[in-house]
C-alpha positions as CSV (number, residue, x, y, z in Angstrom):
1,X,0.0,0.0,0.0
2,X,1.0,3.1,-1.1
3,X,0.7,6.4,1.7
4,X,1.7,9.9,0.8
5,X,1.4,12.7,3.5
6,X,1.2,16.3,2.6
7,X,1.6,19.2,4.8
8,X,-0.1,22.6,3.8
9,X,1.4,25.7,4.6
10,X,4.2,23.9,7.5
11,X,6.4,20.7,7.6
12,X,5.2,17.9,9.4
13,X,7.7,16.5,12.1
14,X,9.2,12.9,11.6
15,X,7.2,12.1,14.7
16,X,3.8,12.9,13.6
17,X,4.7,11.1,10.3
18,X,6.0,7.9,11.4
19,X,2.5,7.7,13.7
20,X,0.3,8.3,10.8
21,X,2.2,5.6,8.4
22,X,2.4,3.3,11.5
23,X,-1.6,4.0,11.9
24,X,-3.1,3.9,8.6
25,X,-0.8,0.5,7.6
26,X,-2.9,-1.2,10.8
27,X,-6.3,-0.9,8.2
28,X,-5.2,-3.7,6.7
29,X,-6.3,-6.0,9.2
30,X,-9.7,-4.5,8.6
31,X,-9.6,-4.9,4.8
32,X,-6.6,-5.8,2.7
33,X,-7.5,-4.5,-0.3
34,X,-6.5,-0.9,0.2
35,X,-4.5,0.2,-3.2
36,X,-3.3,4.0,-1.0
37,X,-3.6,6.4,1.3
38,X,-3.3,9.9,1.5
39,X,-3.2,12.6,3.9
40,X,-3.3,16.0,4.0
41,X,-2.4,18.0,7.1
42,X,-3.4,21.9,6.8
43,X,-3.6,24.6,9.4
44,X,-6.6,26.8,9.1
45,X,-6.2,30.9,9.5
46,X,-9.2,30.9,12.3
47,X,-9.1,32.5,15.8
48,X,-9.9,29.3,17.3
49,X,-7.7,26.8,18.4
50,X,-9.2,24.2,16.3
51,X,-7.6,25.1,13.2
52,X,-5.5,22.0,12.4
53,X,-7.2,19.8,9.9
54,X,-6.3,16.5,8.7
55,X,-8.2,14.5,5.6
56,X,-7.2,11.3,4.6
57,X,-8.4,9.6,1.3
58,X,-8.1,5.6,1.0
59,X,-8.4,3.9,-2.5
60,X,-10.2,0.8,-2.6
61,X,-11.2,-1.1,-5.5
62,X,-14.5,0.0,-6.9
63,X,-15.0,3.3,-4.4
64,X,-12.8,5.6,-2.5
65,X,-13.2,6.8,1.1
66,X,-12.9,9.9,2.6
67,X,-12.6,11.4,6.1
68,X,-12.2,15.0,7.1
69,X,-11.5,16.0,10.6
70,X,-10.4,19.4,12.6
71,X,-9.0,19.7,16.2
72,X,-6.6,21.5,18.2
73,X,-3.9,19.1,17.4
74,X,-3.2,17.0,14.1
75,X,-2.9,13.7,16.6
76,X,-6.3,14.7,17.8
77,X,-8.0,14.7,14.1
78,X,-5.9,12.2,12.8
79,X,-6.8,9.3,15.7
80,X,-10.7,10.8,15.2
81,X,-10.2,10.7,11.3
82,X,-8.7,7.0,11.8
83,X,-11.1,5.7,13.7
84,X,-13.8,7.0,11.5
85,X,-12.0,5.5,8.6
86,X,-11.7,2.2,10.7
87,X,-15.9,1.7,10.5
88,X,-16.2,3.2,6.7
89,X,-13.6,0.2,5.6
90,X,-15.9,-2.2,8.0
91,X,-18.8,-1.6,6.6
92,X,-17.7,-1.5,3.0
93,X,-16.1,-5.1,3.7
94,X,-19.2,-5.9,4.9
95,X,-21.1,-4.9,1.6
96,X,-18.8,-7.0,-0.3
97,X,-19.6,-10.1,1.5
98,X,-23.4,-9.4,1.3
99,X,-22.9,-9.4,-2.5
């Protein structure tokens, strides 16, 4: 599976990216036919502290899924964006079967 990670408007630390790769390779145990990933990391211009926003795109045969999440920190979105991701791939896996 390939993942790409792309940071808007800052550079992501090593940290940060070695979590994500580590957490997005664990879908496979969910579904194993994930073709990529990719993940943007942007930080809004808002007054708030929520302005970080992660989205993370998988490619799966036949459909892609897509997750968009904002917190005050990018591990914050990116473990609510995860697990989000975590029931979309269930249920899709699910629909497969079903056929």
């Amino acid at each position: 599976m390939e993942i790409k990670i792309n940071s808007v408007h800052f550079d992501a630390d090593q940290k940060l990216i070695t979590r994500i790769n580590k957490k997005i390779t664990k879908l496979v145990q969910f579904f194993d036919g994930i073709i990529s990933a990719e993940v943007f990391l942007r930080l809004e211009n808002v007054q708030n502290d929520e302005n970080k926003i992660v989205e993370i795109k998988l490619s799966i045969p036949g459909n892609d899924l897509f997750v968009k999440k904002q917190s005050k920190t990018f591990e914050d979105a990116f473990n609510k964006g995860i697990e989000s991701l975590g029931r979309q791939v269930t249920k899709h896996k699910e629909r497969l079967r079903s056929k």
